[in-house]
MIDONU-965916 format. One line per field, with one value per residue (C-alpha): residue number from 0; residue in one letter; y, z, x. Coordinates in steps of 0.02 Angstrom, whole numbers, plus 32768, in hexadecimal, padded with zeros to 4 digits. Each point is the difference from the previous one (the first is absolute). Example, Ala and Ser with C-alpha at 12.3 -4.5 7.8 and 13.67 -1.06 7.14 Angstrom:
2
seq = [0	1]
type = [a	s]
Y = [7F1F	80AC]
Z = [8186	7FDF]
X = [8267	8045]
This chain:
305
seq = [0	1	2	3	4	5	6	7	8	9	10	11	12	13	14	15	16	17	18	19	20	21	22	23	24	25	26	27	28	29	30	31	32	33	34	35	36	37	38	39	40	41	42	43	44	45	46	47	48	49	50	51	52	53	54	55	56	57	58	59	60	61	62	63	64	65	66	67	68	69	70	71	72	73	74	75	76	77	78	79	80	81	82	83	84	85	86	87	88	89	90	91	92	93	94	95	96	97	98	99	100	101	102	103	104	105	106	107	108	109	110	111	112	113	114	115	116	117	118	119	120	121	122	123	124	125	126	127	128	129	130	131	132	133	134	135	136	137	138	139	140	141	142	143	144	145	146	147	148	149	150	151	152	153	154	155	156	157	158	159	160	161	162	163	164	165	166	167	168	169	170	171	172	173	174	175	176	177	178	179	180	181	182	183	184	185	186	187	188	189	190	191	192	193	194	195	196	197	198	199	200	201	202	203	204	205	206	207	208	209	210	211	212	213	214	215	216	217	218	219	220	221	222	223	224	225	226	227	228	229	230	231	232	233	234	235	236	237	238	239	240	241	242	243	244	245	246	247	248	249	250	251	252	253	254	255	256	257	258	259	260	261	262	263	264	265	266	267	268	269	270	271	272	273	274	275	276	277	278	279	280	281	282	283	284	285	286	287	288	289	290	291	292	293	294	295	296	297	298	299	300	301	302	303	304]
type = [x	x	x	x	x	x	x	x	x	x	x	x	x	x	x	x	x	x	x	x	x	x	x	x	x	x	x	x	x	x	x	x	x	x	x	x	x	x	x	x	x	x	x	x	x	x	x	x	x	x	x	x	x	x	x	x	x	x	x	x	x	x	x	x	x	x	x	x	x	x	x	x	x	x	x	x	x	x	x	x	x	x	x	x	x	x	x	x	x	x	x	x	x	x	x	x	x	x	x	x	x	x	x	x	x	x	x	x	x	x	x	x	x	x	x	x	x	x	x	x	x	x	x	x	x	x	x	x	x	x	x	x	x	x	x	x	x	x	x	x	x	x	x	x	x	x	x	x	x	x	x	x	x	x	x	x	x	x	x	x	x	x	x	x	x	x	x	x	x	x	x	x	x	x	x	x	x	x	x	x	x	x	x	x	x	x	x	x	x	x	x	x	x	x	x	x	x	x	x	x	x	x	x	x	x	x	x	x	x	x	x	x	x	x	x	x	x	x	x	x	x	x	x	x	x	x	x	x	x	x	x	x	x	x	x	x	x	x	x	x	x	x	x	x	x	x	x	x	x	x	x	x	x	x	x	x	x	x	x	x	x	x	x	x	x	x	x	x	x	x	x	x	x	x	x	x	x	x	x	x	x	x	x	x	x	x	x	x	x	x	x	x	x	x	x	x	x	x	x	x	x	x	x	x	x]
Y = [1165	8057	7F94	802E	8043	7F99	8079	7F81	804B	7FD2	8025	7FEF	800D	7FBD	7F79	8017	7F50	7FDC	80AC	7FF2	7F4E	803A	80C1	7F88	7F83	8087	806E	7F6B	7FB5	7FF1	8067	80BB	8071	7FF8	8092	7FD2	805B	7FF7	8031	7FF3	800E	8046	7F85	8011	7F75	801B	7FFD	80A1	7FFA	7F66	8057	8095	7F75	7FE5	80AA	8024	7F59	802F	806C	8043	7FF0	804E	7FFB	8021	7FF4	7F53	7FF6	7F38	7FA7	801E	80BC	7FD6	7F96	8083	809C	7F9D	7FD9	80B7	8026	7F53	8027	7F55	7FB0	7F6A	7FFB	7F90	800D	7F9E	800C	801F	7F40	7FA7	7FF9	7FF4	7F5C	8029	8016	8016	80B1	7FCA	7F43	8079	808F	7F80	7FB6	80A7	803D	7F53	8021	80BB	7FB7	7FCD	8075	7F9B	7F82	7F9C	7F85	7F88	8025	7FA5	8000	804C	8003	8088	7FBD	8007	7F45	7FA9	7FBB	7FC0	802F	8070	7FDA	807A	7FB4	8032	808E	7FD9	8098	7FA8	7F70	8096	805E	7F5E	7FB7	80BA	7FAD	807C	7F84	8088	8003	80D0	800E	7F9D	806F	8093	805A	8073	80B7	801A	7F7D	806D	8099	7F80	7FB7	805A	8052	7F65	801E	8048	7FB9	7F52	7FB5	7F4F	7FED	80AB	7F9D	7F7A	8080	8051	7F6A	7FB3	80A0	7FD7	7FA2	7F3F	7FE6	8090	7FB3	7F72	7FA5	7FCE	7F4E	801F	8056	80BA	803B	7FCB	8003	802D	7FA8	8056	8038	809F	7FDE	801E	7F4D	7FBB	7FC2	80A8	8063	7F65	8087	8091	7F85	7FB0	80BF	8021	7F74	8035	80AC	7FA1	7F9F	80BD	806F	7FBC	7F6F	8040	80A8	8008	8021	7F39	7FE0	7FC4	7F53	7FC7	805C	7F56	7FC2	809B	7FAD	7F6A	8062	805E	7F66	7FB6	809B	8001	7F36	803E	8089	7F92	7F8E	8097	8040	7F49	7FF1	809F	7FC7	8089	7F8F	8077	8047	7F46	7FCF	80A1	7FE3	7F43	8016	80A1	7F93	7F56	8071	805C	7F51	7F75	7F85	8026	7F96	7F82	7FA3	808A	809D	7FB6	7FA7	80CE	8047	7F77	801D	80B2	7FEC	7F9F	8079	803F	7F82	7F7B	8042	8032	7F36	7FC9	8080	7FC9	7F24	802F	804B]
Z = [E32A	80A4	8096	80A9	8075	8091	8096	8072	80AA	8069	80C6	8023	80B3	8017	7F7A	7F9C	7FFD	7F91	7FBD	7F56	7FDB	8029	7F8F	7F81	7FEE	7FE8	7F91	7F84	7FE6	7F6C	7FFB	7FDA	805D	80B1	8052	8094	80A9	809E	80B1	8065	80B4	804B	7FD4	8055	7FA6	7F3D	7FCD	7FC7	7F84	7FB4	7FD0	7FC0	7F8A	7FB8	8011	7F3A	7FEE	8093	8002	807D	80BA	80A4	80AD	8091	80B5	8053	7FF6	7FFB	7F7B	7FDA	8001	7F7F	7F9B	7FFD	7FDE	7F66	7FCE	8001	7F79	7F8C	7F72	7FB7	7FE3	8045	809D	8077	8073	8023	8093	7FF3	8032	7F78	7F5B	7F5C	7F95	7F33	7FAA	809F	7FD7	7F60	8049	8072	7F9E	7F78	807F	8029	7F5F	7FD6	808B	8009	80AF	805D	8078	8030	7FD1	805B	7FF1	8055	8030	8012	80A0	8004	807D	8017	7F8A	7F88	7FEC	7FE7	808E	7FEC	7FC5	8049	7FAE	801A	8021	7FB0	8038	809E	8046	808F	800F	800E	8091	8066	7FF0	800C	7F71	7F5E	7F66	7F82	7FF3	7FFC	7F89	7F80	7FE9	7FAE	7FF3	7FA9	8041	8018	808C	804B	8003	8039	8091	800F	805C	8059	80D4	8041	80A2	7FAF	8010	7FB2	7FDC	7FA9	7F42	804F	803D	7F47	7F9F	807B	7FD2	7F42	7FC2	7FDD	7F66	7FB4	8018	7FC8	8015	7F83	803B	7FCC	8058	7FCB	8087	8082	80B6	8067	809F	807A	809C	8006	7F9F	8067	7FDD	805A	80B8	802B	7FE2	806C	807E	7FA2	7F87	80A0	8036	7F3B	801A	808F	7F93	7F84	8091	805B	7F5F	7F53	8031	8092	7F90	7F7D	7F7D	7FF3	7F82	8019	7FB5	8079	80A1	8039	8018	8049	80A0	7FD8	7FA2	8086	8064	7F62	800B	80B6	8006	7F63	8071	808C	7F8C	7FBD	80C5	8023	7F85	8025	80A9	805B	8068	804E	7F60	7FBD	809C	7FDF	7F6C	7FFA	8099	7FA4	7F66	8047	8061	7F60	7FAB	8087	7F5B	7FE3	808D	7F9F	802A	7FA8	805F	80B2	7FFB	7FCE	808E	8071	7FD9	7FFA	80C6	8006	8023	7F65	801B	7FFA	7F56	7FB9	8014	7FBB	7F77	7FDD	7FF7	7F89	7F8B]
X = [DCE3	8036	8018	7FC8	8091	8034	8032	806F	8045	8093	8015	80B1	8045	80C4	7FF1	80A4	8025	7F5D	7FD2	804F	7FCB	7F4C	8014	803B	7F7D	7F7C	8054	8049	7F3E	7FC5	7F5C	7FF4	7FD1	802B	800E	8079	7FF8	8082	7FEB	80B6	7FB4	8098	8085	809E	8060	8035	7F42	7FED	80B4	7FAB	7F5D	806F	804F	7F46	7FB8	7FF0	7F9C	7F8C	7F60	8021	805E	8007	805B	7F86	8034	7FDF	7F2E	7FF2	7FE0	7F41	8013	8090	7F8C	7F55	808C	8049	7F39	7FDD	8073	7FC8	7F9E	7FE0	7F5D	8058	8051	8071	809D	808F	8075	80AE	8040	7F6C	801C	7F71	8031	8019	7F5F	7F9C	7FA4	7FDD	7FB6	7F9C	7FCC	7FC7	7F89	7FC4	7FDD	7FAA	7F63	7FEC	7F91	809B	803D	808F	807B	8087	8066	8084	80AC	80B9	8063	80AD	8087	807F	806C	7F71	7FD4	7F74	7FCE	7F49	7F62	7F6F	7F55	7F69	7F53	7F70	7FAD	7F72	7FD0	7FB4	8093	808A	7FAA	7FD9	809F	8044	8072	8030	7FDD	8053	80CA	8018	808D	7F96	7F80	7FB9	7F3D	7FC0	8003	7F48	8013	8084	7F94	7F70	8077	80A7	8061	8045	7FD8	80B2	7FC5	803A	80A8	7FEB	7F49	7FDF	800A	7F7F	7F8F	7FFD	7FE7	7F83	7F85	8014	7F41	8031	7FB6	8078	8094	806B	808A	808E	803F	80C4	8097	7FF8	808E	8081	7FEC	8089	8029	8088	802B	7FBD	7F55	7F5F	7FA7	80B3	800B	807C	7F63	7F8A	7FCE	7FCA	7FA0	7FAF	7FB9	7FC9	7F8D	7FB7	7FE5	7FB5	7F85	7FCA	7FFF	7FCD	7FB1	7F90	7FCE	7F7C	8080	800F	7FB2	7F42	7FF9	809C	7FAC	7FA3	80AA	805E	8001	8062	8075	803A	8006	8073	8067	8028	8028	806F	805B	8014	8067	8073	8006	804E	8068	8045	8020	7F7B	7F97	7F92	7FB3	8003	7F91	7F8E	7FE4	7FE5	7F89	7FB2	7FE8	7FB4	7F7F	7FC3	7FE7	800A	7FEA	80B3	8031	806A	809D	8064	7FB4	7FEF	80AE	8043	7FA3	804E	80B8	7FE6	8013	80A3	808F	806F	8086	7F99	7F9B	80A6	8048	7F6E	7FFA	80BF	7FD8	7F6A	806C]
């Protein structure tokens, strides 16, 4: 019996320190076939001599000048062929036996769409450093907490939901994943309640405080584009406006953290005004110290740590 091929793509941009660990753990699962695609998106470290190492193993690779990572992502998902489909970026890792785990599921309900699973922190010395569980999918939960319930490098759907969905928005920095999953019908997908890849935690990773800023502004994205356009979907629309209220408060904390008060104080004031019920301890005490100078926030940034 022939098995369905598994297209997986890679967007790799100056990630030598993790990039072989992460070729690795897709090309040494145990399911066949998985037709495995790379994007280097204009690496200037030893990126590209690592890939070379690989390149027999690979479906196929590419070097494209520096696009971002979504335009990395939708190029590498032009070439896939499989009638399964996922990506992994080039500092995550798949676990052993996880395209099998989620193929099997797949293959089980020809209904689902979608399946995901949770994932294992990492540090940059590769260690495990905690766990990430996934929450079940709420269509309506995710957009008015403006909260993504499924853990990207644990996942993978079926390619008629790509041609349904896809390409991922390029406009996106952090939220583009949330956006596609968010459009996928509830009842078609499912989560698998077990660690199916690692999560990497470093310096330079875009869900860490050296990236707080441009995280605060993709938030605000998320609050002025998807969720105040008819593309959200329609069952989550009657609570569009406290999502965009969640998404600002959630920007203001990123904007503080990151130590730029004035967008923290836009955005906290921007937020409690879409959804004055937000006005807890947590979002009002934010919007206060966003007006104490930097000094001051940095000490007190400093004791709570």
């Amino acid at each position: 019996m022939t098995r369905p091929l598994v297209s997986i793509v890679t967007p790799s941009y100056n990630q030598a320190a993790f990039l072989e660990e992460t070729l690795l753990s897709v090309l040494e699962q145990d399911y066949e076939p998985i037709e495995y695609l790379l994007v280097d998106d204009g690496s200037t470290d030893s990126s590209p001599e690592i890939v070379e190492r690989y390149a027999d193993r690979l479906a196929w690779w590419t070097r494209q000048e520096n696009a971002g990572q979504v335009a990395a992502l939708n190029r590498g998902f032009e070439r896939a062929t499989g009638e399964y489909m996922g990506y992994l970026n080039s500092d995550d890792t798949l676990l052993p036996g996880a395209v099998s785990r989620m193929v099997a599921e797949l293959e089980r309900d020809p209904e689902l769409l979608l399946v995901y699973g949770d994932a294992l922190y990492t540090d940059e010395e590769s260690r495990y450093t905690g766990y990430l569980a996934s929450r079940e999918f709420d269509l309506v939960e995710m957009v008015r907490t403006a909260e993504n319930h499924v853990v990207q490098p644990s996942t993978l759907w079926r390619r008629q939901a790509w041609e349904r969905y896809g390409p991922l928005n390029e406009d996106g920095w952090y939220f583009f994943d949330f956006e596609f999953f968010v459009r996928f019908p509830s009842e078609r997908v499912r989560r698998i309640p077990e660690p199916l890849s690692t999560y990497r935690i470093h310096s330079e990773a875009k869900s860490t405080g050296a990236a707080a800023s441009r995280l605060a502004q993709d938030h605000a994205w998320l609050a002025d584009t998807f969720f105040a356009s008819d593309r959200l979907p329609a069952a989550a629309r009657p609570v569009a406006r406290e999502g965009r209220s969640s998404a600002y408060l959630l920007g203001a904390e990123f904007a503080y953290e990151g130590l730029d008060l004035g967008r923290a104080r836009r955005y906290a004031l921007r937020g409690l005004g879409l959804h004055p019920r937000h006005a807890s301890p947590r979002w009002l005490s934010l919007a206060a110290k966003s007006f104490l100078p930097r000094p001051v926030v940095r000490t007190l940034r400093a004791r709570r740590r």
